[in-house]
C-alpha positions, -999 to +999 in steps of 0.1 A: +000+000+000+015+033-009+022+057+020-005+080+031-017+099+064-055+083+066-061+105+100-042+139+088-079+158+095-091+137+122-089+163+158-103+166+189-129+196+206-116+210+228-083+205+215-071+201+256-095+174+276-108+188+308-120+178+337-157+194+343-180+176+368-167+145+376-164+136+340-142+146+304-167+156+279-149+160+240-159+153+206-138+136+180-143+143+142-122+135+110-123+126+073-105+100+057-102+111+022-107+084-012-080+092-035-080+077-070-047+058-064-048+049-029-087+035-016-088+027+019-101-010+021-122-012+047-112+010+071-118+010+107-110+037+132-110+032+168-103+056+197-084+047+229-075+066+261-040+051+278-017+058+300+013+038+311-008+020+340-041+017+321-060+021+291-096+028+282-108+010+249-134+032+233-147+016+205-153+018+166-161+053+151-190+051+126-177+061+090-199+076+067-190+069+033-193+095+009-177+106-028-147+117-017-143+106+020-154+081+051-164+114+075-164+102+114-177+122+142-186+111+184-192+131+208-179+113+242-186+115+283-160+096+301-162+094+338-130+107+354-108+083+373-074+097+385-051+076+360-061+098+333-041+126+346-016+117+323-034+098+297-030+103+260-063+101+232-049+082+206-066+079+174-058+041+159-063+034+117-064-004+102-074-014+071-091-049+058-087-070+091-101-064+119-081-079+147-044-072+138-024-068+165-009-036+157-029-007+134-012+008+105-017+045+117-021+062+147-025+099+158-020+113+190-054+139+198-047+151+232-023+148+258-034+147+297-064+161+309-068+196+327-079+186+362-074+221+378-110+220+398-100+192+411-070+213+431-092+226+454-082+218+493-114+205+507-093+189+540-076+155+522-043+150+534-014+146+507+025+138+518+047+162+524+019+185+532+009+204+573-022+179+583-056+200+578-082+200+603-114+190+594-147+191+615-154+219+632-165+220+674-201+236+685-190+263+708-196+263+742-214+303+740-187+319+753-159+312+726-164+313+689-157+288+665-123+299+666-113+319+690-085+335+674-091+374+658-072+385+632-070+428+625-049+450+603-038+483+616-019+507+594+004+537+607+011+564+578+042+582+574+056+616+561+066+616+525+102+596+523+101+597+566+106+569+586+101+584+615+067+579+640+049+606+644+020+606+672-006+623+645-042+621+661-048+591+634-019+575+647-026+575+678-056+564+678-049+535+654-020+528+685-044+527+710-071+506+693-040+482+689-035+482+727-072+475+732-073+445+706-042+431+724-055+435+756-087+418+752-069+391+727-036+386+750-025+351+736-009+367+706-008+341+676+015+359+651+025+396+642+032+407+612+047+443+608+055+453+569+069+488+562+057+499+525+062+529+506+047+547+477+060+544+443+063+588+445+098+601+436+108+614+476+096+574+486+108+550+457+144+561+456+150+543+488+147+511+490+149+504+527+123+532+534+098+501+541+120+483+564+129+510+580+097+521+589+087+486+600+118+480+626+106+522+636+073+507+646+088+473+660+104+496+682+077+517+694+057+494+701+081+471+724+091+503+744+053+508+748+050+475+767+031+457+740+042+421+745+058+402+720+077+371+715+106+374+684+094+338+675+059+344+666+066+383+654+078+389+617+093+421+604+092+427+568+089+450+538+081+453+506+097+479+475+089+481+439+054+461+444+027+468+433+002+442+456-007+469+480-018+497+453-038+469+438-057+464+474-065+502+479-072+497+440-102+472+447-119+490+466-117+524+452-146+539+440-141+569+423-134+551+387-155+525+367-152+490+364-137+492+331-114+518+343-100+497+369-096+468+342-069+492+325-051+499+358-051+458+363-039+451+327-010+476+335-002+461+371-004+424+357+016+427+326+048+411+340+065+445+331+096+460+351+080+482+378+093+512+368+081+506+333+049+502+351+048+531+369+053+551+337+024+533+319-002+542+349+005+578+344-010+579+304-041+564+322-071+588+322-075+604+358-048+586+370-034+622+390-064+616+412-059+583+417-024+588+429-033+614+448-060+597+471-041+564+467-002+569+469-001+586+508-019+556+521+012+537+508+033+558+530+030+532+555+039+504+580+014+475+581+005+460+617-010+422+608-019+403+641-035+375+649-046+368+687-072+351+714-084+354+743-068+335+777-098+301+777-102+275+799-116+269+837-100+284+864-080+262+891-106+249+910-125+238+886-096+224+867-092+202+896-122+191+896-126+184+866-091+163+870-104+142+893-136+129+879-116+117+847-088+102+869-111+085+895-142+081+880-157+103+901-197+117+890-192+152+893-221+171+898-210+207+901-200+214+869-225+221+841-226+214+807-209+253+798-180+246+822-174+211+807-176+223+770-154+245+779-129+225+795-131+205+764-128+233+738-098+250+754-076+216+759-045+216+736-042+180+730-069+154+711-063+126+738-077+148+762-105+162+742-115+124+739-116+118+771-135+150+782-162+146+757-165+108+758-173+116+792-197+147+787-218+118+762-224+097+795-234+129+820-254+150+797-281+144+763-269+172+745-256+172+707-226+191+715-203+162+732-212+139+705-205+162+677-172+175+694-159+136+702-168+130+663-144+155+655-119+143+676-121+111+658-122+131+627-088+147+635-068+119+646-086+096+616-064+124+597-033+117+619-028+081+619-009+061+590-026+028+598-051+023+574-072-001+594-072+026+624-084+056+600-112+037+588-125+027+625-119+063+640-139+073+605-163+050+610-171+060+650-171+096+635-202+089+614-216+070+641-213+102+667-227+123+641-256+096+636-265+101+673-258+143+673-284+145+646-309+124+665-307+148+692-305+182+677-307+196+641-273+214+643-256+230+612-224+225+634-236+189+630-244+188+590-210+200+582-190+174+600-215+147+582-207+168+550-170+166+554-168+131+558-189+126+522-163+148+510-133+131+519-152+095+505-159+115+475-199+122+475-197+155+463-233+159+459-248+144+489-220+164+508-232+198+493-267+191+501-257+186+537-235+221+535-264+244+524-287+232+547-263+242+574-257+277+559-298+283+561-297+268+599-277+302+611-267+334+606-235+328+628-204+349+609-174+324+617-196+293+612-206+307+572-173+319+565-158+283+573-191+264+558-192+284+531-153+282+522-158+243+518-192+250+502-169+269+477-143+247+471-173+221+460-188+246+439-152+244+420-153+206+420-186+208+410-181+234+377-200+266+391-168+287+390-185+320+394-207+309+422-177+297+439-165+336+436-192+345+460-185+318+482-149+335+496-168+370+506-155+367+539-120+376+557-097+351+557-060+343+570-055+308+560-031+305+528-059+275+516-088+293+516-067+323+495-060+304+473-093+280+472-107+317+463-078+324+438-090+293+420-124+301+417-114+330+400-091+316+377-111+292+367-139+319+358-114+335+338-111+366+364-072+364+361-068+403+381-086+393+408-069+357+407-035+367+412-045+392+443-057+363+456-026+339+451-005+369+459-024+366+496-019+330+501+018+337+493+023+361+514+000+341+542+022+311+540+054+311+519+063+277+522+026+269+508+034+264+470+001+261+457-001+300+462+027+302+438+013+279+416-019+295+407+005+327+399+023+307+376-015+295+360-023+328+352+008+337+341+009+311+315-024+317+309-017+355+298+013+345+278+037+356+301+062+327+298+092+341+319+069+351+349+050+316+346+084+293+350+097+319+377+064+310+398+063+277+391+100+268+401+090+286+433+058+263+437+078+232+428+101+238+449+075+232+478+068+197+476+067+164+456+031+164+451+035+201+431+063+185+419+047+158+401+013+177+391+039+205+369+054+180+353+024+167+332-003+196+337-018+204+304-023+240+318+015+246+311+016+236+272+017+268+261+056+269+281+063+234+281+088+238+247+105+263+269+141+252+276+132+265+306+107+249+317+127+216+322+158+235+334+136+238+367+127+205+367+163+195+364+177+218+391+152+204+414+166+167+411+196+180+413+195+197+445+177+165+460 
């Protein structure tokens, strides 16, 4: 048979397979021509998913003969298993026979499959990865979900000063910092950042920031403000552009459209100062400056803090001695137990508190609380036969909370556990009802953050955008929220939000990651490998995700590209 190319118009829509609830949807279409000299005999074509573990036979394509050419076209719904992350669609040709071995053309439609939703932290736990807690405890009334309060208080500067002046503003902003700390006095972290404007008297310094920030560090240790050097963090930043593009957000002196210019400047991967130069041709941008560019005269106070909890000492003792001897204990209530339970560091002891609230009082609280104990150490333990049984009691606490209350506390637990057994559906049925149950702030915001990240899972990409209204300071949930965005094609307000889970956790590469998305998604190849040698740098699992991920195609015949896979091994 002379040589030909049978499958030369045969392709696949979309050209990369994706991943869009639970399944890859694509269509496969093609000609196979009749030339005079060379008349196919018979021809069969099949299609075939593979990858080097496994391989998904899918069938004979119908060909339609007509004058000048058998036409083909399927359109296809493939359940997604996990395997076919880095699958190839292979397009196979045979002639006359139908069973040979081998056929005598194939063609290569599609390499991986796009399974970015599927990124979204929804509490598994992967290796090399800090454990996440799942579950969350019903409060005893007198603490919140989580007790911890976070607050940003900003002290403004002179133009090109480092110095602290006690302005009226300052002061007070000083004071109200005194008053958070004093009623939150178990500081968590502190972040101070100095920052600076990108005017002439501020950017031709480069340690204005810091300078202002270790000014302020100062200040506020003579002032008796109580702070430890291993949970405080001094910092700036120079030439950066993230905090402009806060104060840009919520600016509302200029349209929608006009903030999309300012974004397309501020996200073009260009030098800053070439950046700087570009913002200035934009219409109205003098008042813009002018209302914007003093506030980034400024040092940045970032804390996180709780309250002191627990019983006091004679209570404590108590409490001590009816676990230890068995004792009934009927002074304290169901509060002061709850409590006691809430505020103790360690799971063992949590589990025994609440195993022994479920024998004193019917209440739905200890169950719910000793089910997510269970949850939490299921999360813990390497012993697969151990998970399942602290799983299984887990569902079987819940079981019994329900019975005795309707609890959205209650409803999100059961919820979480779907997730993690991968019943998306039933699991999001479980979390709305518990969003309609209350009006509780720090229940939605953590209900609804998981909500989110199923609405990602689940294809509603723009819901999911709605989902991350609230404050958060968890480098996951920034970049849960970054992902939404991306994926709805909202790349400015996708990178503000990977920029935050950066700078919430540094060592968390997925933040990186999702800057190195939308940086190849935007064509900016030099800015996407520089992000994504910083992600992989983070941990295997990132690691091994870059290496096949259809989203970086577009920079994959990059030299580059594989020059950061290579120094990686290298320096392992």
């Amino acid at each position: 048979m002379p040589e030909s190319n049978f499958l030369e118009d045969a392709k696949v829509t979309p050209s990369n397979l994706e991943y869009l609830r639970d399944s890859i949807r694509f269509e496969v279409e093609g000609k196979i021509l009749i030339e005079s000299v060379m008349i196919p005999r018979d021809p069969i074509v099949r299609l075939e998913l593979r990858s080097p573990e496994k391989k998904l036979a899918l069938g004979e394509l119908e060909l339609q003969k007509a004058f000048d050419a058998y036409r083909f076209k399927k359109a296809f719904t493939i359940p997604y298993e996990q395997w076919m992350d880095a699958s190839l669609l292979e397009l196979q040709f045979n002639q006359g026979e139908k069973n040979l071995p081998e056929p005598d053309e194939r063609k290569i439609l599609a390499r991986g499959i796009i399974t970015t939703p599927l990124m979204a932290k929804v509490g598994k736990v992967y290796p090399n990865e800090p454990i996440p807690d799942v579950g969350l405890y019903i409060p005893t009334g007198v603490a919140a979900i989580d007790m911890s309060r976070s607050r940003v208080f900003e002290v403004l500067y002179k133009s090109g000063s480092s110095k602290l002046e006690l302005t009226p503003s300052n002061v007070e902003v000083i004071e109200n910092l005194k008053t958070f700390v004093t009623e939150n006095p178990s500081i968590i972290s502190l972040r101070i950042t100095g920052i600076q404007s990108p005017e002439t008297s501020e950017g031709k310094n480069s340690r204005l920031g810091r300078d202002r920030a270790d000014n302020l560090y100062q200040y506020l240790a003579e002032s008796g403000l109580m702070m430890r050097d291993s949970l405080t963090e001094v910092k700036s930043r120079w030439n950066d552009w993230f905090d402009f593009r806060l104060l840009l957000r919520d600016y509302s002196k200029i349209s929608t459209q006009r903030k999309d210019e300012y974004y397309s400047v501020l996200l073009s991967g260009a030098e800053f100062l070439d950046q700087a130069e570009q913002l200035k041709k934009i219409s109205g941008f003098s008042t813009v400056s002018r209302d914007l560019y003093p506030r980034l005269r400024a040092a940045k106070i970032e804390i996180e803090a709780k309250p002191l909890p627990g019983l006091d000492q004679k209570q404590a003792m108590e409490l001590r001695e009816i676990l230890d001897e068995n004792k009934v204990g009927k002074s304290l209530d169901l509060g002061e137990w709850s409590i006691a339970g809430e505020f103790s560091p360690r799971l063992q002891d949590k589990e025994a508190i609440y195993s022994k609230m479920t024998e004193l009082f019917r209440s739905a609280l200890p169950y719910n609380n000793l089910a997510v104990v269970k949850m939490r150490m299921a999360q813990r333990t390497l012993d697969p036969e151990i998970k399942s049984k602290l799983w299984e009691e887990a569902k079987g606490l819940l079981s019994q909370a329900s019975r005795l209350e309707t609890s959205p506390y209650v409803l999100h637990n059961q919820a979480q556990i779907m997730i993690l057994e991968g019943d998306y559906w039933d699991a999001y049925k479980k979390l709305s009802d518990a969003s309609i149950l209350t009006k509780n702030e720090d229940f939605l915001k953590m209900n609804e953050s998981l909500r989110g990240a199923l609405d990602i899972i689940r294809g509603d990409y723009k819901l999911a955008t709605l989902r991350f209204d609230y404050p958060y300071t968890q480098a996951k949930d920034y970049f849960n929220k970054g992902l939404a965005y991306f994926l709805a094609k909202d790349y400015a307000n996708a990178t503000l939000s990977f920029e935050e889970s950066v700078i919430a956790d540094r060592d968390y590469g997925y933040g990186y990651y999702g800057l190195a998305m939308v940086a190849s998604k935007n064509g900016q190849k030099e800015v996407a490998i520089i992000q994504l040698k910083k992600a992989i740098d983070t941990n295997e699992l990132i690691y091994q995700r870059a290496l096949i991920d259809p989203v970086f195609e577009e920079i994959r015949s990059e030299q580059a590209f594989f020059d950061i896979f290579r120094q990686n091994i290298f320096q392992n």
